[in-house]
DOPA-330324 format. One record per residue: x negated, y negated, z negated of N, C-alpha, C in turn; chain; residue in three letters. Coordinates in pm, 1 decimal. Each point is the difference from the previous one (the first is absolute). Example, Ala and Ser with C-alpha at 12.3 -4.5 7.8 and 13.67 -1.06 7.14 Angstrom:
! DOPA-330324
       n_px       n_py       n_pz      ca_px      ca_py      ca_pz       c_px       c_py       c_pz   fido   zafi
    -1319.0      569.0     -780.0       89.0     -119.0        0.0      -90.0     -120.0        0.0      A    ALA
       35.0     -105.0       72.0      -82.0     -119.0       -6.0       77.0     -109.0      -73.0      A    SER
! end
This chain:
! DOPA-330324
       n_px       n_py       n_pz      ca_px      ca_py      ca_pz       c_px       c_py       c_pz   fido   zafi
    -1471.0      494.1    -1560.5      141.0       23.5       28.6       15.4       70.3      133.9      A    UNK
       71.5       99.4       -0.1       24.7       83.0      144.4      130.9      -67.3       59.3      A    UNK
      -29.2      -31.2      118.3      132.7      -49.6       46.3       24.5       57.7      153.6      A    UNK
      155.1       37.1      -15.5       28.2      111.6      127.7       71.5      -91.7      146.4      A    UNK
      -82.1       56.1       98.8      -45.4     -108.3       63.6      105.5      109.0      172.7      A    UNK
       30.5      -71.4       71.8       30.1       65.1      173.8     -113.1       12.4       54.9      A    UNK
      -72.8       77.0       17.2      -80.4       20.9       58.4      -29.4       53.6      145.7      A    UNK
      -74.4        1.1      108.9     -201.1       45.3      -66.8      -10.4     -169.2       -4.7      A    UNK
     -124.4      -25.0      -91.3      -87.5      -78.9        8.0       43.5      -73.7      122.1      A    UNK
      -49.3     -154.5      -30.7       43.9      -96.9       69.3      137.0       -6.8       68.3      A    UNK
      106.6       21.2      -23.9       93.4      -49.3      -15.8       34.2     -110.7      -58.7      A    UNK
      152.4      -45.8       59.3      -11.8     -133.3      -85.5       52.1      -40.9     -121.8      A    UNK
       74.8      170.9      -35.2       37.8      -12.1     -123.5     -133.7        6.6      -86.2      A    UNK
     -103.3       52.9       42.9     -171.7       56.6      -82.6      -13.7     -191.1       39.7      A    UNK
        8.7     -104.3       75.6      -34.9      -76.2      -29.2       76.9     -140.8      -78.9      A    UNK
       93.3       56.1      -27.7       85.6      -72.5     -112.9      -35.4       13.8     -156.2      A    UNK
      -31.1      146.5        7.6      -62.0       25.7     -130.5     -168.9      -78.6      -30.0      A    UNK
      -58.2       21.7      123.6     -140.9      -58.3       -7.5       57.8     -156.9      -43.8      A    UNK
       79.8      -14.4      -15.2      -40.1     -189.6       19.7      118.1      -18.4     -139.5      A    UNK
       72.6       81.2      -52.7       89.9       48.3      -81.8      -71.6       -2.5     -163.8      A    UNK
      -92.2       58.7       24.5      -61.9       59.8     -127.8     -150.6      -22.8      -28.5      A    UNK
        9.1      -36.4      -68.3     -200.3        5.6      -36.6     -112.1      145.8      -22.6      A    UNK
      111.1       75.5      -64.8     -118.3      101.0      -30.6      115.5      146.2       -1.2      A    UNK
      -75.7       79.0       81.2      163.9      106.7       42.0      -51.3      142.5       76.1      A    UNK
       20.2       71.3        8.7      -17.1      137.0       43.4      138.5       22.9      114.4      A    UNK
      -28.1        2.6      107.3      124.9        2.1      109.4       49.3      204.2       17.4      A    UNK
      107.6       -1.8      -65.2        4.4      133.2       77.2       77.6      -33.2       95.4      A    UNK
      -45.4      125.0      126.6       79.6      -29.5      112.2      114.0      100.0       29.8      A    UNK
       79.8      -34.0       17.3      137.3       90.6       37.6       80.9       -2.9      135.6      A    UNK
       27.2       92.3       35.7       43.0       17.0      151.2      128.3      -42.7       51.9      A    UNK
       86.7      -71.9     -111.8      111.0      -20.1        0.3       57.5      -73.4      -98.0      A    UNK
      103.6     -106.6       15.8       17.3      -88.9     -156.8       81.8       39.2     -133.9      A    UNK
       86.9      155.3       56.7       46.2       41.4      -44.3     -118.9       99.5     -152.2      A    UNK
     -111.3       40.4       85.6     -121.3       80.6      -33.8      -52.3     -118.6     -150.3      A    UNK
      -12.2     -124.1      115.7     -113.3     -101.0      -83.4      184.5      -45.2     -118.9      A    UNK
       90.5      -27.4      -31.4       36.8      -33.9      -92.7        7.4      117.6     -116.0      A    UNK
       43.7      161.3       21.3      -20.1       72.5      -16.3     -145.0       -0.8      -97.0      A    UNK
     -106.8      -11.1       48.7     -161.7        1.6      -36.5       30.5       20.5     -170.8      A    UNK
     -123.6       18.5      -16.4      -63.8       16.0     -155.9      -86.5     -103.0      -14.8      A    UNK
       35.0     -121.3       22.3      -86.5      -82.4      -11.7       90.3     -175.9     -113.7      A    UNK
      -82.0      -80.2      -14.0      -23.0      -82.1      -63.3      145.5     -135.1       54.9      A    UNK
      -57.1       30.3      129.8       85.0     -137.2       63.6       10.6       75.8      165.5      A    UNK
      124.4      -60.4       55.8       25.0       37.8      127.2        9.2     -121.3      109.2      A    UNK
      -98.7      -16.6      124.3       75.0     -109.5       94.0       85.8       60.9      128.2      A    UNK
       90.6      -67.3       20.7      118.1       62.3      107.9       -7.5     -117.5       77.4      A    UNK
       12.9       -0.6      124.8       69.0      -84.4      103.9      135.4      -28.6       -8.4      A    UNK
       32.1      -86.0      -30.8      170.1      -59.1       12.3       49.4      -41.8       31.9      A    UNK
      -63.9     -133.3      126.0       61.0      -70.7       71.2      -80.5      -70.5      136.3      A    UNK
       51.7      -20.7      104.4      -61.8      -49.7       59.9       50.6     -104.0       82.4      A    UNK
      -71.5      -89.9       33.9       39.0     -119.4       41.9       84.8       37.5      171.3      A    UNK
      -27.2       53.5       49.8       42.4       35.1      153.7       97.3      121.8      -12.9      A    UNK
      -33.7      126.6      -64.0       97.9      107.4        6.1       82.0       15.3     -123.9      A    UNK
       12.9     -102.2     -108.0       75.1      -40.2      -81.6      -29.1      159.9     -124.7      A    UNK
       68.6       52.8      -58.6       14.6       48.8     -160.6      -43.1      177.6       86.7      A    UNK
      -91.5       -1.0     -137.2      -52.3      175.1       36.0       95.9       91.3      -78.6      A    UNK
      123.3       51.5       94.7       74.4       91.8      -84.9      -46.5      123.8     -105.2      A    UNK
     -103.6       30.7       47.3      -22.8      126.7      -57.9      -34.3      -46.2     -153.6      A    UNK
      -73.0     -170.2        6.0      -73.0      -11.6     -152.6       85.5      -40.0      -75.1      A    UNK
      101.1      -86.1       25.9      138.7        4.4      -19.3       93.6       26.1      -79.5      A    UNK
       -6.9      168.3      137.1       95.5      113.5     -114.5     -104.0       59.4     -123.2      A    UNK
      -75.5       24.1        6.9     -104.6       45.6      -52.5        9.2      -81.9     -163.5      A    UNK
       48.0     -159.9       -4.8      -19.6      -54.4      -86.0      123.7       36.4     -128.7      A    UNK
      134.0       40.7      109.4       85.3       62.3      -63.6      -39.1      139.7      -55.9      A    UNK
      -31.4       46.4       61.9      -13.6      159.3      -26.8     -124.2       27.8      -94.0      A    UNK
      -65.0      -70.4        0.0     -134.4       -5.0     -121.4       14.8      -10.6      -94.7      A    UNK
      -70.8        0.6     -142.6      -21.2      -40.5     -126.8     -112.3     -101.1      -21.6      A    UNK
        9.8     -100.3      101.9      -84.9     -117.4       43.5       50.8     -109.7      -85.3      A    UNK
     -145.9     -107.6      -35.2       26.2     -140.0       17.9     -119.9      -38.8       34.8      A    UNK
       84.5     -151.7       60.1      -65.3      -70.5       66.9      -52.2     -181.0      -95.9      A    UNK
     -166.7       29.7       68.7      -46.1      -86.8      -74.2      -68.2      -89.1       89.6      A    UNK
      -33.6      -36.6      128.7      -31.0      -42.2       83.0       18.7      -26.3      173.0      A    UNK
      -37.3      -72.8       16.5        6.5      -21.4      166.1     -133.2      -43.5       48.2      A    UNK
        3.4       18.3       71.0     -117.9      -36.0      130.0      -21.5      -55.6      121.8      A    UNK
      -25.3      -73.6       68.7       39.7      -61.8      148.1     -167.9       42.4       60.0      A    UNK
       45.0       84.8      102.6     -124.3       29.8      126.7       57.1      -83.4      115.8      A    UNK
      -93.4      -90.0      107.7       42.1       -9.9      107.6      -28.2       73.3       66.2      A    UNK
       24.0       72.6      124.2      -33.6      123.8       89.6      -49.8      -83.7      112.0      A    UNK
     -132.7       36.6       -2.7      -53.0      -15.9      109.4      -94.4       59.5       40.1      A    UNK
       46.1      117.1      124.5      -57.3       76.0       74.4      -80.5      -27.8       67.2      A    UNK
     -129.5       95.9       -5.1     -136.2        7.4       86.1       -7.0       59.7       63.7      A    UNK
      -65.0       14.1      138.9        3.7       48.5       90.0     -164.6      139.2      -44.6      A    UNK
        6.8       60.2       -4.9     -136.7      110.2      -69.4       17.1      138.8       78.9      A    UNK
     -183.2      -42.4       36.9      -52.9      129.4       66.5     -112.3       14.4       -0.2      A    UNK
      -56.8      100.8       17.8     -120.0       12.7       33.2      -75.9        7.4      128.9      A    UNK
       44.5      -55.1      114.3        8.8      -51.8       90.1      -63.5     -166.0       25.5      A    UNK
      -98.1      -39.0      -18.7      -52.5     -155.3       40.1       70.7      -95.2       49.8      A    UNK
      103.4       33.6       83.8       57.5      -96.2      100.8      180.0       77.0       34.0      A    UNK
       45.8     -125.2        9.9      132.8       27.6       47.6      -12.6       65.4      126.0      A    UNK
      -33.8      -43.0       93.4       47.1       63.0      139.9      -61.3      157.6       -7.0      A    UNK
      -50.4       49.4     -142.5       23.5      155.6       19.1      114.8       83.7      -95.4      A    UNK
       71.5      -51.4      -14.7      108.0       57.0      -78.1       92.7       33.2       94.3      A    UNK
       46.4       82.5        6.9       94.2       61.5       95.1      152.8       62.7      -88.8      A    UNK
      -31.0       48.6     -122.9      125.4       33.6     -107.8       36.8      -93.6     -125.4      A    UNK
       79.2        2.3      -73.6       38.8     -125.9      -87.1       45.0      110.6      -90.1      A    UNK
      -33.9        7.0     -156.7       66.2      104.1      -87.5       10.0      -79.4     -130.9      A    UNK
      133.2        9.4      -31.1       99.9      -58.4     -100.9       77.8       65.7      -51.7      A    UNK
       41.0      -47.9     -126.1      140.9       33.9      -90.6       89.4      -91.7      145.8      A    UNK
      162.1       32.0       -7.5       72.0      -12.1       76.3       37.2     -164.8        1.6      A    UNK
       65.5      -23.5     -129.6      -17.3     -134.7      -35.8     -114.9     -100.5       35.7      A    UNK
     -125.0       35.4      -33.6     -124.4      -90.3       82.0      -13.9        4.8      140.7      A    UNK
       39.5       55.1       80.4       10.4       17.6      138.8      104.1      -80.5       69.1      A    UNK
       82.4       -9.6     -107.8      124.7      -42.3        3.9      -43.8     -181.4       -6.0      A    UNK
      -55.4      -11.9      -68.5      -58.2     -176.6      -14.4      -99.2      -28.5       72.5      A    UNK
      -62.8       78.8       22.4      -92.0      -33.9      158.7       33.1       46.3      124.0      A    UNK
      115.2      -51.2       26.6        1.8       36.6      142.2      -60.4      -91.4      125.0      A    UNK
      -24.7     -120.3      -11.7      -71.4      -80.2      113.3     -129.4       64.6      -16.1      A    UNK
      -94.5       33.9      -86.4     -106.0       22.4        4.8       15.0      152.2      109.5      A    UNK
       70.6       93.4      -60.9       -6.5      138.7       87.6       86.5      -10.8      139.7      A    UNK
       75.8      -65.4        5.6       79.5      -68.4      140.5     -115.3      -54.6      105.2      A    UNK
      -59.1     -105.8      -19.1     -154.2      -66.0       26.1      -66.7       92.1       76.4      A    UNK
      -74.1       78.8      -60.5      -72.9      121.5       43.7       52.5      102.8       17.9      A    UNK
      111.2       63.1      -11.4       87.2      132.8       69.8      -71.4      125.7      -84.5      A    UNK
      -17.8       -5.8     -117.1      -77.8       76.2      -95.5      108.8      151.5      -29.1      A    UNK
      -11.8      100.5       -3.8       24.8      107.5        0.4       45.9        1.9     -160.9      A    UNK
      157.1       27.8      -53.1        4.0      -30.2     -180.7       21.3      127.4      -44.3      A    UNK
      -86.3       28.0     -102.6       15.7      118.1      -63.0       42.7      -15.1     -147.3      A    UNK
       55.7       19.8      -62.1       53.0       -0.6     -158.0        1.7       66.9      -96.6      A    UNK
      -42.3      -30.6     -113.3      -56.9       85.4      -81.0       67.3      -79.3     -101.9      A    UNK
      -55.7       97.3     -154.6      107.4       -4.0     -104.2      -23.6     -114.2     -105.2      A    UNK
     -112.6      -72.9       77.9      -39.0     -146.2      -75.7      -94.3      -85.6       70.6      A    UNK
      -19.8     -114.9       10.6     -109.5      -24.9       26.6     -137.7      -24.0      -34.9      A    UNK
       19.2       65.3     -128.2     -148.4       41.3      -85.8      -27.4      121.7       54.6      A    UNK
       88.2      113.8       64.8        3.4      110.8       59.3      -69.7       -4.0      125.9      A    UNK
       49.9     -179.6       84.7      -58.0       76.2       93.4     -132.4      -87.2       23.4      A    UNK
      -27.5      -86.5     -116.5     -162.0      -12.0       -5.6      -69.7       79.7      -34.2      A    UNK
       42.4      116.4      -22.2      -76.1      127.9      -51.1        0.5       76.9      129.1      A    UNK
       56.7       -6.0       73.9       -6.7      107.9       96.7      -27.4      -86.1      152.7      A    UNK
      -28.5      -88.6       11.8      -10.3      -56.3       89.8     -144.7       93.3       75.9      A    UNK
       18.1      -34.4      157.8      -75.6       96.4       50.6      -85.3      -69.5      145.3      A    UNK
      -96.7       66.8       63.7      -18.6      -83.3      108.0       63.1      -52.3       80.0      A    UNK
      -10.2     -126.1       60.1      119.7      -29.5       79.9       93.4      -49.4      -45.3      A    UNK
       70.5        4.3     -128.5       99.0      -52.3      -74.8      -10.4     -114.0      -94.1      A    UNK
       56.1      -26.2      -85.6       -3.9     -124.6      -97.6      141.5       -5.0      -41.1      A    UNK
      -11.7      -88.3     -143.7       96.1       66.0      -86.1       70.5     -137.9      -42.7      A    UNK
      109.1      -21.9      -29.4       19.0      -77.6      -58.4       48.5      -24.2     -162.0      A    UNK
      -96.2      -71.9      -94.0        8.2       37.6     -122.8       -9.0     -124.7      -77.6      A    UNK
      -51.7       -2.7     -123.5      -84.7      -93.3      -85.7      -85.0      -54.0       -7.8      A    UNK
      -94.8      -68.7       45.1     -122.7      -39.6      -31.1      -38.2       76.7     -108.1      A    UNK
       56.6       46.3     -107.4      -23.4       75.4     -118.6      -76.7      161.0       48.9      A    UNK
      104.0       48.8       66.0       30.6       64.8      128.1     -175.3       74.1       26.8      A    UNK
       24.9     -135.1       84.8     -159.4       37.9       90.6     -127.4       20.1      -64.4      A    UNK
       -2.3      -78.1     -131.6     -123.5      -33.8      -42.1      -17.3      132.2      -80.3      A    UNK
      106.4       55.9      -30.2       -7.8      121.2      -89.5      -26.7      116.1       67.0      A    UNK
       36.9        6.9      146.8      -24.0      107.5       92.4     -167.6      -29.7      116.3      A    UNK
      -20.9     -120.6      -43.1     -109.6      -64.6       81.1       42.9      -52.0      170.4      A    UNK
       71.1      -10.1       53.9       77.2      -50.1       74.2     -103.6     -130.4       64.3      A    UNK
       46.2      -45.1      110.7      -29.7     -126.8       76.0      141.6      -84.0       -1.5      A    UNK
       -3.6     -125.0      -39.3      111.2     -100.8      -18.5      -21.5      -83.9      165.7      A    UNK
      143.6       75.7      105.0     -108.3      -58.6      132.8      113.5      -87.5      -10.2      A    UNK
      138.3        2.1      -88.9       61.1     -172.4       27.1       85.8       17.3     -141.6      A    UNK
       43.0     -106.5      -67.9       56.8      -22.6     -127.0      140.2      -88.7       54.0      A    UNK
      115.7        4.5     -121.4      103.8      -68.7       -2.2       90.7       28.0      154.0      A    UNK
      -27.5      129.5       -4.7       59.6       26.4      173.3      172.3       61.2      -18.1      A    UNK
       53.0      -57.3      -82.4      168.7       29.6      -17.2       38.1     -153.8       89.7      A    UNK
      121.8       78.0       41.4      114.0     -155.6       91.0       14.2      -88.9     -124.4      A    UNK
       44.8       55.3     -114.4       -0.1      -99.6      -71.6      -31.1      -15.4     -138.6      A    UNK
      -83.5     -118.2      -31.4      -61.2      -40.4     -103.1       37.0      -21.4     -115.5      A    UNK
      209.9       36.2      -33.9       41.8      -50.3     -109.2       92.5      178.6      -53.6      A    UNK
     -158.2       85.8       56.2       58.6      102.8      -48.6      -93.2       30.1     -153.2      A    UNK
       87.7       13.3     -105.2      -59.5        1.3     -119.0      103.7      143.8      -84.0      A    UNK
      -87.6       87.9      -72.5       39.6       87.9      -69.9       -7.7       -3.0     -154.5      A    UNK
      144.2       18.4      -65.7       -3.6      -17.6     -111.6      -10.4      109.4      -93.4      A    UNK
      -94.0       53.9     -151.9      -35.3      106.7      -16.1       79.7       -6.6     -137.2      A    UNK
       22.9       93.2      -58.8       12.6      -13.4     -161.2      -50.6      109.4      -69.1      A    UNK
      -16.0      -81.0     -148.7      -89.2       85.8      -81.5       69.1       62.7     -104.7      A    UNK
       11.7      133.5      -65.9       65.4       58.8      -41.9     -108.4       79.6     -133.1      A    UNK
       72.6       -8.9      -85.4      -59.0       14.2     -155.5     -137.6        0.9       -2.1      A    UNK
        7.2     -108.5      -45.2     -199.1      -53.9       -6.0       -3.8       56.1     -162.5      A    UNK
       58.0        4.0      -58.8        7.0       16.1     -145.8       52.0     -157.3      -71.4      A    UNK
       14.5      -85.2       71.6       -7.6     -155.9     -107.0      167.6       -9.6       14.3      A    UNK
       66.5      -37.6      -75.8      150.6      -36.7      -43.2      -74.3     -150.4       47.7      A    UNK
      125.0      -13.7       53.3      -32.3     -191.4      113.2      120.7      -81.8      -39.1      A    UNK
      -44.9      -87.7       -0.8      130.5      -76.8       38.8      -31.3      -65.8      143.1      A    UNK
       87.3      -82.6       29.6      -33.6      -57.8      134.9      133.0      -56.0      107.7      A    UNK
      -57.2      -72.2       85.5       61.2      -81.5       49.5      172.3       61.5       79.8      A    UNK
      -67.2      155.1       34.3       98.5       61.9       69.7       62.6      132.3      -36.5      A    UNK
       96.9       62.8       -3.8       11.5      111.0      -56.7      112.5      113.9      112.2      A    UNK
      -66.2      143.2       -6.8       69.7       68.2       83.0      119.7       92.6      -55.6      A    UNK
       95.6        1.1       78.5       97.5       80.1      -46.0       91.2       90.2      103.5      A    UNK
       34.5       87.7      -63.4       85.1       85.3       90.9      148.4      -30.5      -39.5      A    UNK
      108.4       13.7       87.9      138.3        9.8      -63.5       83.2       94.7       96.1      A    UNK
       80.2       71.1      -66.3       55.9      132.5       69.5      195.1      -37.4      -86.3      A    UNK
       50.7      -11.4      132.7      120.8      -99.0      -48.7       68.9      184.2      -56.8      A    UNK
       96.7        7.4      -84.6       61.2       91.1      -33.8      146.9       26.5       73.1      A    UNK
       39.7     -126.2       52.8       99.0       24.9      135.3      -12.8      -63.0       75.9      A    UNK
      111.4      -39.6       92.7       17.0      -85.9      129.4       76.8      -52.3       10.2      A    UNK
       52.5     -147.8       22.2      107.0      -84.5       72.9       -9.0      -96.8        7.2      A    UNK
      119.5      -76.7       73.1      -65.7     -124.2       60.8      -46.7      -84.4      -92.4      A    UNK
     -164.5      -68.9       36.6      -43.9     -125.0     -104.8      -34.6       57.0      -75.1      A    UNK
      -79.4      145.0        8.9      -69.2       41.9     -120.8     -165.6      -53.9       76.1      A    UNK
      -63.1       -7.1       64.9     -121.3     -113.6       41.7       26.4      -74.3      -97.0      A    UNK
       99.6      -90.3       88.2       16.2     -133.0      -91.1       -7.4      -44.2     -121.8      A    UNK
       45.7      110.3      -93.9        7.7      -18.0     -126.3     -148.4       42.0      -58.1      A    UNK
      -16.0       98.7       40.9     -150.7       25.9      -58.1     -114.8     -112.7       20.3      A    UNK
       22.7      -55.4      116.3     -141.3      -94.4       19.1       56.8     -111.4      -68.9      A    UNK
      152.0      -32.1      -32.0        1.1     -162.6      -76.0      -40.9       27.6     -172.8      A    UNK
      -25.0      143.1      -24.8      -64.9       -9.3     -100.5     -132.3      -49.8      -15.1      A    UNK
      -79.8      -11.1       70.9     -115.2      -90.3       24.2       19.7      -86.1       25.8      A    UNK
       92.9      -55.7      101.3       19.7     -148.4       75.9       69.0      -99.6     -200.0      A    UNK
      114.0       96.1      -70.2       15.3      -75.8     -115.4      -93.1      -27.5      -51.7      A    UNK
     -123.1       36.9      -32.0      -52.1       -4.3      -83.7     -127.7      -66.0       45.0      A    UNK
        2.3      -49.9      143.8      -94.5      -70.7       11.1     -119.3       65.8       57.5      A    UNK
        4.1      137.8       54.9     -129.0       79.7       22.8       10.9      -23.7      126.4      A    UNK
      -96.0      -45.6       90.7       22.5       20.5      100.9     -115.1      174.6       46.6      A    UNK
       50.3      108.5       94.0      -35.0       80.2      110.8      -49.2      -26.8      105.5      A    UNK
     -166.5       90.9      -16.5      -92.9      -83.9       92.4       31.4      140.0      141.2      A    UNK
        3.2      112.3     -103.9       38.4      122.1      103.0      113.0       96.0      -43.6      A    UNK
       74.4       40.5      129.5      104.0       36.8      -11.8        4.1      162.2      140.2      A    UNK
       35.7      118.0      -57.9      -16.0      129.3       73.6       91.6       88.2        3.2      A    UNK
       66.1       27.9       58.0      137.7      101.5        0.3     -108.4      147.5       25.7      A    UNK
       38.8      132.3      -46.5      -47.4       53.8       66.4      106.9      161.0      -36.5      A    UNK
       38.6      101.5       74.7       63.0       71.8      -13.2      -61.0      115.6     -112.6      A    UNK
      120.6       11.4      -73.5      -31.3      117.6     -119.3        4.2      134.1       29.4      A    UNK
       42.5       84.7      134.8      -50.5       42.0       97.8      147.0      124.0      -94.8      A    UNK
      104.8      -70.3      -95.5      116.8       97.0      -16.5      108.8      -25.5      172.4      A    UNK
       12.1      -50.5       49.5       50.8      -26.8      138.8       20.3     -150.8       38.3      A    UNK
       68.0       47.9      127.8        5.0     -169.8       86.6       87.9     -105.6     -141.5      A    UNK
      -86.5     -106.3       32.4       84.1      -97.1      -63.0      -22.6       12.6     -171.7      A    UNK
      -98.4       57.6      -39.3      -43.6       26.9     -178.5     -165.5      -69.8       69.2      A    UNK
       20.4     -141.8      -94.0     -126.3      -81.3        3.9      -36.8      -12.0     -127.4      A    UNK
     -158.6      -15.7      -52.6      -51.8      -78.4     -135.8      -55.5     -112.1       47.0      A    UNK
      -53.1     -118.8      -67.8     -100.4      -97.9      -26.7      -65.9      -24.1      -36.1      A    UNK
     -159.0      -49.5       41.8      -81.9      -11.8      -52.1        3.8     -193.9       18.3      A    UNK
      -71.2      -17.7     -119.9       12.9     -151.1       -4.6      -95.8      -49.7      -46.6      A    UNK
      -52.6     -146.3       -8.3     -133.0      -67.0      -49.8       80.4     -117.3       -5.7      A    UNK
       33.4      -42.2     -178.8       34.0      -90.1      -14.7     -134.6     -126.5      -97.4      A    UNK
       39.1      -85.6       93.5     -126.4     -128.8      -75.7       18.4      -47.7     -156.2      A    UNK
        0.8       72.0      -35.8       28.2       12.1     -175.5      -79.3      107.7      -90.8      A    UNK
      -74.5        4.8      -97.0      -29.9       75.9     -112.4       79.3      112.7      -54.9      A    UNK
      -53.9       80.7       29.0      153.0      127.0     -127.7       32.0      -35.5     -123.2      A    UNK
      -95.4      -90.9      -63.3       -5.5      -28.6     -139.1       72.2     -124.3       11.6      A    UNK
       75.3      -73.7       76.3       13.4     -118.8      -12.6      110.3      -29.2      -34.8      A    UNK
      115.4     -117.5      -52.3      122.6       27.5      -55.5      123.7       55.1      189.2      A    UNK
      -61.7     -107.4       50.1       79.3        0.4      112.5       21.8      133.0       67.5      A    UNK
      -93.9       90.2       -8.9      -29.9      115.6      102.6       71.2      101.9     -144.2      A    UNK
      -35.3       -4.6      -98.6       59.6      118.2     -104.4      195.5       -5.4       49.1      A    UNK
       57.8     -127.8        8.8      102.8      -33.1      -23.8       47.6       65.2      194.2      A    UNK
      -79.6      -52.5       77.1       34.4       45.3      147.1       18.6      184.1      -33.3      A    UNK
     -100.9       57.2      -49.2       24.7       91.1       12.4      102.3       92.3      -75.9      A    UNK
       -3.7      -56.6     -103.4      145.6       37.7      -97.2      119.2      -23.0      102.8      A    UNK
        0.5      -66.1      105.3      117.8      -97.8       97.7       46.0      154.6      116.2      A    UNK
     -150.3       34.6       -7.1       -4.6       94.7      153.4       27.9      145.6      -69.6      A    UNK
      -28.9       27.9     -117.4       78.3      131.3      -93.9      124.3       41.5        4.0      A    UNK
       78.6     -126.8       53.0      114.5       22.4       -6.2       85.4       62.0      164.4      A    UNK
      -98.6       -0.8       87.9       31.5       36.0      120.7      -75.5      108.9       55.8      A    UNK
     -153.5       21.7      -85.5      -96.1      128.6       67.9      -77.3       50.6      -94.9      A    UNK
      -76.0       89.4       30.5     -117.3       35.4      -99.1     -105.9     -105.7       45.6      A    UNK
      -67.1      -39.8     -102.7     -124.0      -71.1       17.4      -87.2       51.1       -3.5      A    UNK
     -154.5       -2.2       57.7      -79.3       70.3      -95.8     -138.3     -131.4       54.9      A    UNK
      -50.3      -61.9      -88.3     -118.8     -125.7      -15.0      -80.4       80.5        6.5      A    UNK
     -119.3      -61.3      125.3     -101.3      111.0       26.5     -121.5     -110.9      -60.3      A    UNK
      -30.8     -116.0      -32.3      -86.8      -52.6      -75.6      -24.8     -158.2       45.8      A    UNK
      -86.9      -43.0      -64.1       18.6     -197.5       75.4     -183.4       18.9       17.8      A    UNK
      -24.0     -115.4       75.2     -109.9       25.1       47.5      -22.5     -182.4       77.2      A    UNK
      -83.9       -8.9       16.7      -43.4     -175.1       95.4      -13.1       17.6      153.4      A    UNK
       36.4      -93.7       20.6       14.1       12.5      187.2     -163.5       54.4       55.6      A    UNK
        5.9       24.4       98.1     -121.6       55.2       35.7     -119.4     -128.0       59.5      A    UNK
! end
């Protein structure tokens, strides 16, 4: 199975899939727009994260696609410190995606490390150079041959990234199911009404996403993850509920990660 992957190599979307799948061919793509896009089998996207909250781009992307979704994934992120360098006290530069730099700051604060940023941090275990060190994956390093001179070096430990998996080929059922809703007008207590179509019926919403339809200020859609089956009586009847206020469109059910 080819599955279209954010790439380069060792990334942590490349290590969601490693731990994702048993037997798989990773293509790598430069962009998630690229990797859903792909000619491939199954797609993993980044979608959420525990510290910088919902990845817009995968998002909109879910609207704007001819996607479904058949899975999730949970990575915890925890950044390694990688160089080829033996010892800390010769690192003098720090090179990161913006976001990972962004979660280690006592470590580069500490030592007064020079930050350079690059377009991943599988990127910049690839390019890491004398003198420098990268902050990446353990996945990361081992794939670029790297020295692991310190592990688990983020401020904080309850940063976890959530991935999802997108047409594996298997029709699922499952614990959770994603959906988009794009209200057809506006006024007061139109929220309201749309979500007590779940709240009637007993579904409870584990995730909930406003995100702009980019026709002007104040034109929002929804993306939603309600804890219910598509196939189930409760969720057929919710959504018959929410027809009456937006377009729907059920992107697939799938089991918690």
């Amino acid at each position: 199975m080819k599955v279209a992957i954010l790439g380069p190599e060792g990334t942590y979307t490349h290590q969601a899939a490693e731990e994702y799948f048993e037997n798989y061919e990773p293509v790598f793509c430069s962009s998630i727009k690229e990797a859903i896009e792909a000619d491939t089998e199954a797609t993993v996207v980044p979608f959420e994260n525990s510290l910088a909250g919902g990845v817009g781009k995968s998002i909109d992307l879910l609207r704007e696609k001819d996607v479904e979704v058949t899975g999730e994934h949970l990575v915890e992120i925890n950044h390694a410190l990688l160089s080829n360098e033996d010892d800390v006290s010769n690192i003098e530069k720090i090179k990161s995606h913006p976001q990972a730099l962004g979660q280690c700051r006592e470590i580069i604060e500490k030592n007064g490390w020079e930050e350079v940023e690059t377009s991943s941090t599988a990127k910049a275990a690839q390019e890491v150079e004398k003198g420098e060190a990268a902050i990446a994956s353990e996945l990361a390093g081992e794939l670029n041959d790297l020295n692991k001179l310190e592990t688990e070096i983020q401020d904080e430990n309850s940063n976890t990234t959530r991935f999802l998996i997108l047409g594996d080929g298997e029709v699922k059922e499952g614990e959770k199911t994603s959906v988009v809703i794009e209200p057809s007008e506006d006024y007061p207590g139109l929220l309201h009404s749309m979500l007590s179509c779940f709240s009637g019926h007993g579904i409870n919403l584990s995730y909930i996403q406003s995100r702009p339809t980019q026709d002007g200020i104040g034109h929002y859609y929804f993306y939603l993850e309600a804890e219910a089956d598509q196939g189930s009586e409760g969720f057929r009847k919710a959504a018959k509920c929410l027809e009456t206020y937006s377009e729907v469109d059920i992107l697939g059910s799938y089991n918690r990660g």
